[in-house]
C-alpha positions in Angstrom: -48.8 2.2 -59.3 -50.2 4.9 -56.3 -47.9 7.0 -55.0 -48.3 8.5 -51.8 -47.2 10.9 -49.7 -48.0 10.2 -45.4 -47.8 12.7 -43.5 -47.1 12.1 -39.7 -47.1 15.6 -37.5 -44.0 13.6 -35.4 -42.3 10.7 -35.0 -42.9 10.5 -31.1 -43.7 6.8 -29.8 -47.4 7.2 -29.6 -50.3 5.3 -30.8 -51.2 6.9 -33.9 -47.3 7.3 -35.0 -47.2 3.7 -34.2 -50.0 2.2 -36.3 -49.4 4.3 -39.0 -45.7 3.0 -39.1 -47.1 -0.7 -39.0 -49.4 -0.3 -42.0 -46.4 1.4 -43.9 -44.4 -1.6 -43.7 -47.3 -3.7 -44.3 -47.8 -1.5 -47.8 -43.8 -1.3 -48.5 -44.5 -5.1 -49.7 -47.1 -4.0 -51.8 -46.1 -3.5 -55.4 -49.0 -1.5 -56.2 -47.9 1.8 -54.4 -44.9 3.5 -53.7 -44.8 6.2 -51.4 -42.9 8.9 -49.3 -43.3 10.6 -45.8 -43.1 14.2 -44.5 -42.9 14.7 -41.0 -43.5 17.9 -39.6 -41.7 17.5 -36.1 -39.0 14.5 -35.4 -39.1 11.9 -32.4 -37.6 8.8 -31.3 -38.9 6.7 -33.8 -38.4 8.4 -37.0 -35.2 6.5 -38.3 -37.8 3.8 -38.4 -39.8 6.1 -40.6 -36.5 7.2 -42.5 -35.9 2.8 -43.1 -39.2 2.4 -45.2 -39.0 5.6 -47.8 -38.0 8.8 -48.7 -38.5 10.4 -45.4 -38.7 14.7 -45.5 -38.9 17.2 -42.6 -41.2 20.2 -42.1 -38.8 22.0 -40.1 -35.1 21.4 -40.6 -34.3 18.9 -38.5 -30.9 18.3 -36.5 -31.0 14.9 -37.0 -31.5 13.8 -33.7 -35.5 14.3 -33.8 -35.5 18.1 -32.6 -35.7 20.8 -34.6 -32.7 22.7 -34.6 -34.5 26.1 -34.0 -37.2 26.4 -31.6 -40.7 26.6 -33.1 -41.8 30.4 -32.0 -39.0 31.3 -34.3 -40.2 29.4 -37.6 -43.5 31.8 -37.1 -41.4 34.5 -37.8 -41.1 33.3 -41.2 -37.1 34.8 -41.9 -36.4 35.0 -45.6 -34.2 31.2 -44.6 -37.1 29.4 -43.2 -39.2 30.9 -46.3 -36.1 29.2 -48.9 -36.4 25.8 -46.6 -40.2 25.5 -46.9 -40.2 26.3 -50.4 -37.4 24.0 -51.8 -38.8 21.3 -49.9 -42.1 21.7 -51.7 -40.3 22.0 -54.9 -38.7 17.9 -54.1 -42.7 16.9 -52.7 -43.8 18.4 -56.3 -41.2 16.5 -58.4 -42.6 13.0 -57.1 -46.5 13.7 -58.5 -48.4 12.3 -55.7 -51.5 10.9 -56.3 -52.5 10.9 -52.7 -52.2 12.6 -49.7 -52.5 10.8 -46.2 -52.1 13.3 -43.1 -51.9 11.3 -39.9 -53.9 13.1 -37.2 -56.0 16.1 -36.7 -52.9 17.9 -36.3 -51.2 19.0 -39.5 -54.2 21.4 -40.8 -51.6 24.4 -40.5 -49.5 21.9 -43.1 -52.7 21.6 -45.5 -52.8 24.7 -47.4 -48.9 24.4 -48.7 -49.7 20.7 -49.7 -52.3 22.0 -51.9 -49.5 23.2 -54.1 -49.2 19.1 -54.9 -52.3 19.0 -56.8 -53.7 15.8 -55.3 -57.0 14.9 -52.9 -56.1 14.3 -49.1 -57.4 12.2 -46.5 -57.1 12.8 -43.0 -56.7 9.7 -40.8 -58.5 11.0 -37.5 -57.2 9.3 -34.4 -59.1 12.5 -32.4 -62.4 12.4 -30.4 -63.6 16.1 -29.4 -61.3 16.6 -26.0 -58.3 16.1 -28.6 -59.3 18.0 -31.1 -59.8 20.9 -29.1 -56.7 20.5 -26.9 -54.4 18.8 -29.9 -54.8 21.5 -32.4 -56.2 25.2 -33.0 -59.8 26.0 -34.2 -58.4 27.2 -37.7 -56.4 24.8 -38.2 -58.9 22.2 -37.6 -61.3 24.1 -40.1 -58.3 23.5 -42.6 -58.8 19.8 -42.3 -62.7 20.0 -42.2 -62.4 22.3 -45.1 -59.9 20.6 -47.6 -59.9 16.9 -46.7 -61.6 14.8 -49.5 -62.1 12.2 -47.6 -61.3 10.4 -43.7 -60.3 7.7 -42.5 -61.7 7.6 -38.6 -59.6 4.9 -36.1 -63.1 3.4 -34.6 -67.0 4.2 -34.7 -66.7 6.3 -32.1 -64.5 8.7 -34.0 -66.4 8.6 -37.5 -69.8 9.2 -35.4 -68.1 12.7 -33.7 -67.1 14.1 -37.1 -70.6 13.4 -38.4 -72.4 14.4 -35.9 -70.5 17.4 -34.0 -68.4 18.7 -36.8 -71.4 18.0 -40.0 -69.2 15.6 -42.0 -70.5 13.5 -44.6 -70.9 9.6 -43.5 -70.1 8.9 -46.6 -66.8 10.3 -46.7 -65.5 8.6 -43.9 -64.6 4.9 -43.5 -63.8 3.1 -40.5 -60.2 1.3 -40.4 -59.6 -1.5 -37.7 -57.0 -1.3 -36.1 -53.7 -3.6 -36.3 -52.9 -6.3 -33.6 -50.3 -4.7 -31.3 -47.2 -7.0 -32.9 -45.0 -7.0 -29.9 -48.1 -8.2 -27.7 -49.1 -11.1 -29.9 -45.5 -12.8 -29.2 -45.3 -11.8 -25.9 -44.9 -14.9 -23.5 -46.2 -13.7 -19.8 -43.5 -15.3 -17.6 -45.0 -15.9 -13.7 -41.1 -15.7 -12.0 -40.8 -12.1 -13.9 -43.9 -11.1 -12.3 -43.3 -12.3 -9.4 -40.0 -10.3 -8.8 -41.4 -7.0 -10.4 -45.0 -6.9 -8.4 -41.9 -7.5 -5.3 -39.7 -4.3 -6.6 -42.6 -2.4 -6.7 -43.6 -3.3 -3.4 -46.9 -5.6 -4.2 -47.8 -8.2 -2.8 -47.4 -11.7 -4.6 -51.4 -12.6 -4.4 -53.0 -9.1 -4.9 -55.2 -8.6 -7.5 -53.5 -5.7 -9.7 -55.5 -3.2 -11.5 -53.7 -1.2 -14.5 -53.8 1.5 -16.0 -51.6 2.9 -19.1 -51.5 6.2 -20.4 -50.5 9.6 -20.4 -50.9 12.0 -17.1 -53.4 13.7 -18.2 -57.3 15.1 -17.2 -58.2 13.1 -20.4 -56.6 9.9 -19.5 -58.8 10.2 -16.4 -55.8 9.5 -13.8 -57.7 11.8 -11.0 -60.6 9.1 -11.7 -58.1 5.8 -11.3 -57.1 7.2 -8.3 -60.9 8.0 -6.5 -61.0 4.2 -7.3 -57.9 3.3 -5.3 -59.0 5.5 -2.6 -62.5 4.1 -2.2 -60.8 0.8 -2.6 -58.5 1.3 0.1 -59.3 -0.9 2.5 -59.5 -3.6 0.1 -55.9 -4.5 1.6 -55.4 -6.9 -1.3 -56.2 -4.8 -4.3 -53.5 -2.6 -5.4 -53.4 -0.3 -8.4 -50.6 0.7 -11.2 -50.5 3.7 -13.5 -48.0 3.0 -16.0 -46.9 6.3 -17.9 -45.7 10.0 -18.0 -42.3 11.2 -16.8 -41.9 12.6 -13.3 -40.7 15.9 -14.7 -44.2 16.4 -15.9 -46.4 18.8 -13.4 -49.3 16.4 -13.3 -47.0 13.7 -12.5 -46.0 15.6 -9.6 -49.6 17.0 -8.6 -51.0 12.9 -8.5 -48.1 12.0 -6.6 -48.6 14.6 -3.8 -52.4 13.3 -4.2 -51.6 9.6 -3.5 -49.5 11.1 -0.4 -52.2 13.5 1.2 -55.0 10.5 0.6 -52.4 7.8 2.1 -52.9 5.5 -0.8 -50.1 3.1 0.0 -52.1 0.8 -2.6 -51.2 2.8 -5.7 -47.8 2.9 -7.6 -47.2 5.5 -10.4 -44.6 4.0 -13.0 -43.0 6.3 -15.5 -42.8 5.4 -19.1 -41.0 2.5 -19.5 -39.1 0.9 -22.6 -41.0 -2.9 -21.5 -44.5 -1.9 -20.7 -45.8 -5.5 -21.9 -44.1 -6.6 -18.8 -46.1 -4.5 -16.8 -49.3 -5.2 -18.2 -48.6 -8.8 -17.8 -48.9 -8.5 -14.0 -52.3 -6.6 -14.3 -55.2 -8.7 -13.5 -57.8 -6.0 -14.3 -57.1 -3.6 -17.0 -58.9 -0.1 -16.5 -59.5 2.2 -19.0 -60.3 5.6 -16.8 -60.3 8.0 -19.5 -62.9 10.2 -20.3 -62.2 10.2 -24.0 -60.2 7.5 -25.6 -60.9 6.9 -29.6 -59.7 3.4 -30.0 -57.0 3.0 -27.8 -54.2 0.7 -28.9 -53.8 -0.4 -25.3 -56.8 -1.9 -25.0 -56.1 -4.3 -28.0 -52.8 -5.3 -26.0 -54.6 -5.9 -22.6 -56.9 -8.3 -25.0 -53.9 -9.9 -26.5 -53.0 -10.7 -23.5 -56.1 -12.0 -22.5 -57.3 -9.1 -19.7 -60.8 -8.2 -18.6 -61.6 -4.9 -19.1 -63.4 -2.3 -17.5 -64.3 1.2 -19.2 -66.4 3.8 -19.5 -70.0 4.2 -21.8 -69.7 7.3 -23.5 -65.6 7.8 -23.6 -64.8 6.3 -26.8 -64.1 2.8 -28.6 -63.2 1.1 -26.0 -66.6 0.0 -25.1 -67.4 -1.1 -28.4 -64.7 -3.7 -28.1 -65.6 -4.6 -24.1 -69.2 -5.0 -25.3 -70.8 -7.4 -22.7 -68.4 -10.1 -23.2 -64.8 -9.2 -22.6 -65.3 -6.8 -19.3 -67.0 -4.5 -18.0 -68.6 -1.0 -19.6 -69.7 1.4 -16.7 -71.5 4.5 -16.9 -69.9 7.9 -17.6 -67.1 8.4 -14.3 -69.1 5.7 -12.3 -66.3 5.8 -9.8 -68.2 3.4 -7.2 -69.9 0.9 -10.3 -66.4 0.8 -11.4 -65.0 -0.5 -7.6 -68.4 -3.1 -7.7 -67.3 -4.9 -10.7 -63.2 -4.8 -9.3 -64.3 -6.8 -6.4 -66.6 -8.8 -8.7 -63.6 -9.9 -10.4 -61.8 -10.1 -7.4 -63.6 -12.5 -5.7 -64.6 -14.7 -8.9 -61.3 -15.6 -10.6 -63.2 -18.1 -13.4 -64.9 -15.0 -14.2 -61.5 -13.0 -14.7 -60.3 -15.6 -16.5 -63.2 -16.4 -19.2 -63.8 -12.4 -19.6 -59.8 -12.6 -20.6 -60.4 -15.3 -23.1 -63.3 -13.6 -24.9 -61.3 -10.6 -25.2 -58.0 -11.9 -26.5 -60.6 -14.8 -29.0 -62.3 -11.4 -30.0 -59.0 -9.3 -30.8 -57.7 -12.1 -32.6 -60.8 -12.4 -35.3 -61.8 -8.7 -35.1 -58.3 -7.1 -35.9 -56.4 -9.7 -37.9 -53.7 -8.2 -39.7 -54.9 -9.2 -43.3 -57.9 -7.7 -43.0 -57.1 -4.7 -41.5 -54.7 -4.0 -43.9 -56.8 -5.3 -46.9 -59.4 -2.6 -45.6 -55.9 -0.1 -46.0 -55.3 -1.0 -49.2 -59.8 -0.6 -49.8 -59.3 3.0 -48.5 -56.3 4.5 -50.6 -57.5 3.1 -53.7 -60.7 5.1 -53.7 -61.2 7.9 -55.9 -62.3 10.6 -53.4 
């Protein structure tokens, strides 16, 4: 029997917390390992991390997924914080791992300490080069470089920028497909629920409805989704949602004074929501606007849930799932190419509808849960 310790740098409801979660309840079933889970910061999901194992904390934790003393103190190191860290490593010692997982880029400043467990690590890297260098600090990152074994990269995209910007061996790092989105793959789309939500949001009942999903962020390209609405504008019956962010966020409040000044009465900016499959349901168009995405989990759901897609060449995985059969893949912020092929699909609606059925036939064979999870199982049972 393995035994493993994951290590998650929060339990925040994001796309890697989220499929590494799913492939730990996949492997709780599996007799063959046991394992436990460290997680350096809390969030809103961590009792579901605290359900499957033995679930430890980098930073004391209050119990309701924030630490209970702000971070700038802990780098202070008090002679408490030094008793914490080091009685915690004393408990991760006493189980003998014979693994290390680290979820993310992120946790290099954990990497040294876990040395003291005496076992290889792999870093799952869900981070193209825009994340890396806004996601973590250079020394940190040279931690993970430096005393990762071995990585596992979230899409082709991912393993090809650790090889070729960062030197990493190809041969240490294997590609894991990602899990179908479970919620989406029992989602029913319901027309009288869309109807009334495409009303409360003030959208018409025949427009087409282009989505977006994300955080508000430069890398999420929101400033680009919205240079589409806006050359789009007179398209009176094209109408665009961002779905994501909270409004207390300052580049929440910078696109919203945006949409105002450019009169974009064809653009609604939904906060995070606790039902985004509902959302996504009304989209007829899903667009992927980032500038760097690694395999984004949101992309598998649109396909689920049989959208056509439209993204970027050069930004990611996306477009190795799009390809030429599922959407559309656009050059590099092709702001007008990506407003040709909306009205494409606007005016062809077999067209929308076939490029959706290739994309949720393609999701279905390419990221079936058994073999995703028999490539897991493949990647922790190496020796390196």
């Amino acid at each position: 029997m393995k035994n493993i310790l994951f290590v998650s740098h929060d339990a925040n409801r994001a796309g890697a917390q989220i499929l590494l979660l799913r492939f730990l309840k996949l492997l709780k079933n599996d007799s063959n390992f046991t394992f436990s889970i460290l997680l350096k910061n809390g969030g809103i999901i961590e009792q579901d991390f605290i359900d499957l194992a033995d679930t430890y904390f980098w930073y004391p934790n209050d119990g309701g997924g924030q630490k209970s003393i702000p971070v700038k103190f802990f780098n202070k190191l008090t002679k408490s914080e030094s008793l914490y860290r080091s009685s915690l490593i004393k408990k991760l010692q006493a189980k003998k791992f014979d693994l290390i997982v680290a979820n993310t880029v992120t946790n290099g400043d954990l990497l040294p300490t876990l040395l003291a467990l005496n076992c290889p690590i792999k870093t799952y890297v869900h981070e193209l080069e825009i994340g890396i260098q806004q996601y973590t600090q250079f020394d940190f990152f040279q931690n993970v470089l430096s005393l990762s074994n071995s990585f596992i990269a979230c899409g082709e995209a991912v393993k090809e920028n650790l090889r070729l910007n960062h030197c990493v061996d190809a041969t240490k790092i294997k590609v894991l497909p990602s899990l179908l989105p479970e919620v989406a793959l029992s989602f029913q789309a319901d027309w009288l629920k869309n109807k009334t939500l495409k009303n409360q949001l003030g959208i018409p009942e025949n427009a087409l409805v282009v989505g977006g999903i994300g955080t508000v962020d430069l890398r999420k390209g929101v400033d680009v989704f919205i240079q589409v609405a806006q050359q789009l504008k007179s398209q009176k019956d094209v109408f665009f949602i961002w779905l994501g962010g909270q409004a207390s966020e300052i580049e929440f409040k910078i696109f919203q004074i945006d949409i105002t000044k450019l009169g974009l009465f064809n653009v609604v900016f939904q906060t995070t929501v606790n039902n985004p499959l509902d959302y996504l349901s009304c989209f007829d168009v899903f667009f992927v606007s980032s500038r760097e995405d690694p395999y984004p989990l949101v992309v598998l759901e649109a396909a689920t849930l049989a959208k056509p897609i439209i993204c970027f060449d050069k930004a990611g995985g996306a477009k190795d799932f799009v390809e030429n059969d599922a959407g559309f893949v656009v050059d590099y912020l092709a702001v007008e190419k990506v407003c040709e092929k909306i009205v494409e699909l606007k005016d062809n609606a077999v067209l929308r509808k076939q490029l959706g059925e290739n994309a949720r036939k393609k999701v279905l064979e390419r990221h079936h849960q058994d073999k995703a999870f028999q490539t897991f199982v493949e990647i922790l049972n190496e020796t390196n």
